[in-house]
C-alpha angles and dihedrals in degrees: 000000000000125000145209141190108215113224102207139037097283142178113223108183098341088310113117114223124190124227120294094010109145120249122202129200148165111228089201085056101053092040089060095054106123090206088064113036130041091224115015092170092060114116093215120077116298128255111221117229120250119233099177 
């Protein structure tokens, strides 16, 4: 788990936070999520997906 204290007035996935509220996530998480990576169950590094 890693965490963060936003700075700013910021929108996370269409939630407002205010400056300086705490934000939890879990890097491993993040790094299995099909939508933003080709192959999330590699074991090497991933490759993040283009969506240009």
């Amino acid at each position: 788990m890693v965490t963060r204290i936003t700075t700013a007035e910021t929108t996370l996935a269409g939630l407002r936070l205010p400056a300086e509220t705490s934000i939890g996530y879990s890097p491993r998480l993040l790094h299995h999520r099909p939508d933003l990576y080709e192959e999330p169950e590699s074991r090497t590094s991933p490759t993040i997906r283009s969506y240009a």
